[in-house]
C-alpha positions as CSV (number, residue, x, y, z in Angstrom):
1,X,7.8,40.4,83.5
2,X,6.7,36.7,84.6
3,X,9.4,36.6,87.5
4,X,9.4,39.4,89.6
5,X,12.4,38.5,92.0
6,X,14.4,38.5,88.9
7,X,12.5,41.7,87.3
8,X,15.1,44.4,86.5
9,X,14.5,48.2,85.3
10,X,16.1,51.4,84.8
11,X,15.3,54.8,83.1
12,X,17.0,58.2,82.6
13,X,17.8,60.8,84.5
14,X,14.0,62.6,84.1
15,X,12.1,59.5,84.2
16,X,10.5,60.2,81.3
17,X,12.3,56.5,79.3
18,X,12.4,54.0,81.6
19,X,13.0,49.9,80.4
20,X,12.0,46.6,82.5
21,X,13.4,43.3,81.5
22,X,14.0,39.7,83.0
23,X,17.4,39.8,84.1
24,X,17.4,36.0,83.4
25,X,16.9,36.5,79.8
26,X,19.9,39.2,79.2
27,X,22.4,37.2,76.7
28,X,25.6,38.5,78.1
29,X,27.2,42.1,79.4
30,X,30.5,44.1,78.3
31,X,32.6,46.9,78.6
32,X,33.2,48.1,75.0
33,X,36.1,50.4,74.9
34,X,36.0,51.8,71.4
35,X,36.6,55.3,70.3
36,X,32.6,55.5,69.6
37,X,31.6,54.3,73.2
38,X,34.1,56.3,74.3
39,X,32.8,59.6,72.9
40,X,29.2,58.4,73.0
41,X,29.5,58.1,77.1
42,X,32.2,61.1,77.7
43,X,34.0,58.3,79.6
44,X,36.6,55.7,78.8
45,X,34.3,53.1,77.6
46,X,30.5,52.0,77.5
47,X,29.2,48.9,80.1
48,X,26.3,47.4,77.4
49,X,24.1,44.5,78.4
50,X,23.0,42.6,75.3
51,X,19.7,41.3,75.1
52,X,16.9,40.5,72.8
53,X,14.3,43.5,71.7
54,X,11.5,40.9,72.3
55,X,13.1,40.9,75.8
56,X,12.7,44.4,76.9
57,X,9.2,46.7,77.6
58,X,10.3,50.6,77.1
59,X,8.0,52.7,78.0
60,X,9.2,56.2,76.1
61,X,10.3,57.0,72.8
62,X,14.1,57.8,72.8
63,X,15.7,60.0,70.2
64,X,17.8,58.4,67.8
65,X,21.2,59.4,66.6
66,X,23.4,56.8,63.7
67,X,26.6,56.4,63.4
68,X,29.1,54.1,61.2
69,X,30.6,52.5,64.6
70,X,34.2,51.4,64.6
71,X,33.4,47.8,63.0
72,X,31.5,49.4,60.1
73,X,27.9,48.8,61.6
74,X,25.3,51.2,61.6
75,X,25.0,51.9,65.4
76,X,22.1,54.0,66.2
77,X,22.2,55.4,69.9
78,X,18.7,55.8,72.1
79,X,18.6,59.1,74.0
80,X,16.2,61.2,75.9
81,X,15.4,64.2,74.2
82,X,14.2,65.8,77.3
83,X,17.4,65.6,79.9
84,X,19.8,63.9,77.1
85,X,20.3,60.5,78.9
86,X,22.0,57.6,76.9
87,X,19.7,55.0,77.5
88,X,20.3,51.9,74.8
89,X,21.7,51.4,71.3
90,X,21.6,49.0,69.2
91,X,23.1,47.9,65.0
92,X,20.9,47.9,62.1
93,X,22.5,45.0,60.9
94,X,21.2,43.2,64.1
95,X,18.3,45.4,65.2
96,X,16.6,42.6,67.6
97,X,19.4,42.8,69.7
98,X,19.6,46.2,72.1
99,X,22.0,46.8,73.8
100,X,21.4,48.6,77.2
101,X,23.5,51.0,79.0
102,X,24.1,49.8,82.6
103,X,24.3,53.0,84.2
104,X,20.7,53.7,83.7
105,X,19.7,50.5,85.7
106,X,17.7,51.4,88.9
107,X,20.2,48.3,90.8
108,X,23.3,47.2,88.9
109,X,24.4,44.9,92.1
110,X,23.6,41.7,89.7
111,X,25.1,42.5,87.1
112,X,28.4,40.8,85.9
113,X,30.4,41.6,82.9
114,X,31.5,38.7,80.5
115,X,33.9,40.3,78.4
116,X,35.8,43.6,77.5
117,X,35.6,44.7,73.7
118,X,38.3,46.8,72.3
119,X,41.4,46.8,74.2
120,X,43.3,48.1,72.1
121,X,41.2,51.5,72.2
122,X,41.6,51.8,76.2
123,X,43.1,54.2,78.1
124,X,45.9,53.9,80.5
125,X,44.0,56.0,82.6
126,X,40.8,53.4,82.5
127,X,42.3,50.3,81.6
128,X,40.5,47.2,80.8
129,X,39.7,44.4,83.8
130,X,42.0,41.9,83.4
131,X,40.4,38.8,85.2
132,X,37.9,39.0,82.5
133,X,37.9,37.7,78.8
134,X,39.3,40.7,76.3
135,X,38.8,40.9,72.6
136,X,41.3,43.3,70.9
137,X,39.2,44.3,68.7
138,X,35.3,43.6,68.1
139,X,34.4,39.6,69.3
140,X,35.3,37.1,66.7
141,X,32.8,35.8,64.1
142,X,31.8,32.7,66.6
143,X,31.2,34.6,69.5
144,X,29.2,36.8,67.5
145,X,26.8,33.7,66.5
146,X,26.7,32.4,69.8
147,X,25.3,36.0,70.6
148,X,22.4,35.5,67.7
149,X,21.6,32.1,68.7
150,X,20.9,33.1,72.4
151,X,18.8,36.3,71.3
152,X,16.0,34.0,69.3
């Protein structure tokens, strides 16, 4: 990438995926505490960083896995077939947008989280942060075209 004081990468646990990307050009990052993420990540919810396919060099070919997520979108979930790493995911309906899991990132110090995506799914025992923005459910409508507009 162009910059590389802003250059950012991560990988799985074998090495064998690994991602770089612009940290400047990331269009926002979330904690998503649906039932997918939930059972997707083992945890109480999935930390995503959205940004733009165009965006991101992978070097590796994760293996694929669909689901019908909670919001009725066709998420399909990147994994390394060798060590079984989550690395990204992304919709169908908006396949130029991935979304990145932030635990695979070599240095999250950086990163800071916008927004927390369905409260109403979260634990007591991993409850959302509340100085940040919560959506209930999945964002509304017009945060979800602010989203498209920044990934072109």
């Amino acid at each position: 990438m162009s910059d590389s004081n802003n250059s950012q990468s991560g990988s799985c646990q074998c090495g064998e995926i690994s991602y770089s990307f612009n940290q400047n050009k990331i269009i926002s990052a979330h904690h998503c505490h649906c039932k997918d993420c939930q059972r997707s990540t083992g945890s109480g919810k999935a930390t995503i960083i959205f940004i733009a396919k165009k965006n991101i060099d992978i070097k590796g070919e994760p293996k694929y896995y669909e689901v019908k997520g909670s919001s009725g979108s066709h998420v399909r979930r990147g994994f390394c077939a060798n060590c079984g790493s989550g690395i990204l995911s992304y919709t169908k309906e908006l396949s130029h947008i991935v979304f990145i899991k932030a635990g695979t990132l070599e240095d999250s110090s950086w990163l800071k989280i916008d927004s927390n995506f369905f409260t109403d799914s979260a634990h007591d025992w991993n409850k959302p942060n509340e100085d940040i923005k919560s959506f209930k459910q999945n964002p509304s409508m017009l945060s979800n075209i602010k989203t498209l507009i920044k990934s072109f």
